[in-house]
Steps between C-alpha positions, in 0.01 A plus 500: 500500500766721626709410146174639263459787753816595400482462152183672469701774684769487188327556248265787638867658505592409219169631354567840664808524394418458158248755457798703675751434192455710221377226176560747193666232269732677336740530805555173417485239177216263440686182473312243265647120520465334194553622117194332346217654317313638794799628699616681163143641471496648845828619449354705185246652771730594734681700218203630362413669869815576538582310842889329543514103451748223411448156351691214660503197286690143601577435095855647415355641159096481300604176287611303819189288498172476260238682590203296358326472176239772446255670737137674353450841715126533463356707767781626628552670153378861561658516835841433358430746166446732820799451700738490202662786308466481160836385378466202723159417387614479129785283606237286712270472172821412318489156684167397425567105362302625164553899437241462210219383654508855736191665579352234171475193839204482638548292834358181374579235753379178371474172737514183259392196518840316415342169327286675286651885475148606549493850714346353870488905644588806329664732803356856545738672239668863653824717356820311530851457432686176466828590575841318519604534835841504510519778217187660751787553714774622311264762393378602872915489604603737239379822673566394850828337463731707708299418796527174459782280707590182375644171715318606755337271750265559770567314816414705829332833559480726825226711549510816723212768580746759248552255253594136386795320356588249264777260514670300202656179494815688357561648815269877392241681633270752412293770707174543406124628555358195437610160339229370248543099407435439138686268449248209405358161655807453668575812704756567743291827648178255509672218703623841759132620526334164530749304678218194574355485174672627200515161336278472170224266467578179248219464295464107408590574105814491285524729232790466190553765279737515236544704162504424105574651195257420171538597181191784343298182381492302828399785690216568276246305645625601861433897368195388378366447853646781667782730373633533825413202768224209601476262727283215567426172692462096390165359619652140500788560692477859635806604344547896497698653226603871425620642206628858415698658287867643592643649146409563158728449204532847499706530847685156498839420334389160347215598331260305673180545756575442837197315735528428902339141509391424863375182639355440849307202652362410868763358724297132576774231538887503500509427125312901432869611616716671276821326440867680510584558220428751191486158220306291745269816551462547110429131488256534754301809409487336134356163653246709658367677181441192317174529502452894413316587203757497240548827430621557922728163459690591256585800653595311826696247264689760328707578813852419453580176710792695733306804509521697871164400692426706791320398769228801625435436864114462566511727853334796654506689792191706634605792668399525891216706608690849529482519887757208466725729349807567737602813242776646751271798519497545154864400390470160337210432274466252182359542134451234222564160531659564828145581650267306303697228269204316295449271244529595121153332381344861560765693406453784751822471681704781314152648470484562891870571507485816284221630727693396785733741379305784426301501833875515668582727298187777585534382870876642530421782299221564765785447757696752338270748486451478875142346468517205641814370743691182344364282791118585374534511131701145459218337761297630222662375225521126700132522601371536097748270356377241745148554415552536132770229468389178749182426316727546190752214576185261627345553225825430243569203769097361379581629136795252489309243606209496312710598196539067458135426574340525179157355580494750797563819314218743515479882493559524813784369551801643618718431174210675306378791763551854422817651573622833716262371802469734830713779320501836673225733379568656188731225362244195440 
């Protein structure tokens, strides 16, 4: 009793002394963790307002690792047109996996049936952009690149009521206003905030994805369903399969399209595992499209045998209800994947992680403008994220699921439900 007393007692003082310490952000950097898409986007904000930051990434350079395939922004599309000046939103619209199509794509989302190639569900079509995502973020690092550190990796920070600071694994540190993990399903700041429960959810699925070049006439009939992407489910077996488009002839050396072929099943019995290697993997996913209509297996069969086949890891995490969040007082707070990682059979992730960024963003411009103290506007920030984003990641967890139930698929259900669900006023 005497031990919570005493506690409670801490942080009233700790509280006090807060609101004590001046929070205008510029008398000290932002620090974002985490070079990705969305920490790149806020970093735009924070430029755009005018308020000091710095980018800490753990890859020595922007090629270290692949950054995915391709990612559609959808409804997040006028928020980032918003945030973005306009040299940087040419160079984003540069990376669109099909420059031609443009403003000419429609949003069709088509849900096959992959026997038959018969539509099951046409999605609720909106504005987007399928974009490549690693050349998505060579074109948000151009403009911000001086503030970004490379090599730099996040183990430790140390918050006080006048600040917080970051540690490195090289043996740096940093002193900042606040330290904002983005730096995906993995994140360092996440495991310091959420000591107890940081770990992702494994969703009982395995997903293969791999890529494949075709020549204009075998990627005819694949245009002919959708120009850009489709995806679909086997009644027999429940097999899940999504296709979309990476690069045109136009924008690759060899000529050729390029299509991301991905392949995921329900995890029933040890033999649904993948196995090591990339041949065995090829084998695999080709064993599993046998019986495809033929137009889908020959795409699976044209994969090279020793093509690289990456495993996607089916996992989530719902972020806690915000009174759960231990924020320092409003020094360590999380955006993207970091506070909401989902599955990709709604394809909202990036989605939530631009707004993520954006709602940062007009909270520390609110702190700079001495409108709101730090401590208030980031328990703001948590508290809508939560509510926005924790239905989000249930609903991509049910989305993933039903995606290989074929019989069950209805409107209603989660793969097929509208998207941009419990969005702030305004935004929806």
């Amino acid at each position: 009793m005497q031990d919570k007393l005493e506690d409670k007692l801490e942080d009233k003082l700790a509280d006090k002394l807060a609101d004590k310490v001046e929070d205008k952000v510029e008398d000290k950097p932002v620090v974002i963790i985490g070079a990705g898409v969305v920490g790149l986007t806020l970093a735009h904000g924070l430029a755009k307002a005018g308020i000091r930051f710095g980018v800490y990434e753990r890859d020595r350079h922007i090629d270290a690792r692949g950054q995915g395939w391709a990612i559609t922004l959808h409804w997040a599309l006028p928020l980032l047109e918003r945030l973005l000046d306009g040299e940087t939103l040419a160079a984003v619209e540069a990376t669109q996996v099909d420059a031609a199509m443009g403003e000419a794509d429609r949003g069709n989302f088509l849900f096959l049936n992959l026997a038959t190639l018969e539509p099951k569900f046409r999605i609720p079509t909106n504005k987007r952009r399928r974009v490549n995502r690693e050349r998505l973020r060579k074109a948000l690092l151009a403009r911000v690149a001086p503030q970004v550190h490379w090599a730099k990796q996040l183990v430790g920070v140390e918050a006080r009521p006048d600040g917080v600071t970051a540690r490195f694994a090289d043996g740096s540190s940093v002193d900042a206003a606040l330290v904002v993990g983005a730096e995906g399903s993995n994140s360092t700041v996440r495991r310091l905030l959420f000591p107890s429960c940081f770990a992702n959810h494994q969703l009982p699925v395995r997903v293969v994805g791999a890529s494949v070049e075709l020549p204009p006439h075998d990627a005819q009939p694949l245009r002919a369903i959708d120009p850009l992407l489709f995806h679909g489910c086997h009644p027999e077996t429940g097999l899940f399969l999504w296709v979309s488009l990476l690069a045109t002839p136009a924008t690759t050396a060899s000529g050729l399209y390029r299509y991301q072929v991905l392949l995921s099943w329900r995890l029933e019995s040890p033999a649904d595992e993948l196995p090591p290697s990339d041949a065995a993997r090829v084998a695999l996913m080709k064993q599993r499209a046998h019986n495809l209509h033929p137009t889908l297996r020959r795409l699976v069969d044209a994969l090279d045998a020793h093509a690289p086949v990456l495993q996607v890891v089916a996992q989530d995490w719902p972020p806690p209800p915000a009174h759960a969040w231990d924020n320092r007082h409003g020094r360590l707070t999380l955006a993207g994947d970091a506070a909401h990682a989902m599955t990709m059979y709604r394809g909202e992730a990036g989605n939530h992680g631009i707004l993520d960024a954006v709602r940062l963003c007009a909270a520390l411009e609110a702190v700079s403008a001495a409108q709101k103290t730090l401590p208030a506007a980031i328990d703001e920030y948590e508290a809508e994220l939560t509510v926005r984003t924790a239905p989000a990641v249930l609903l991509s967890r049910q989305a993933c699921l039903d995606a290989h139930d074929f019989a069950g698929l209805n409107e209603e259900s989660a793969v097929l439900k509208k998207r941009a669900l419990n969005l702030p006023l305004g935004l929806s």
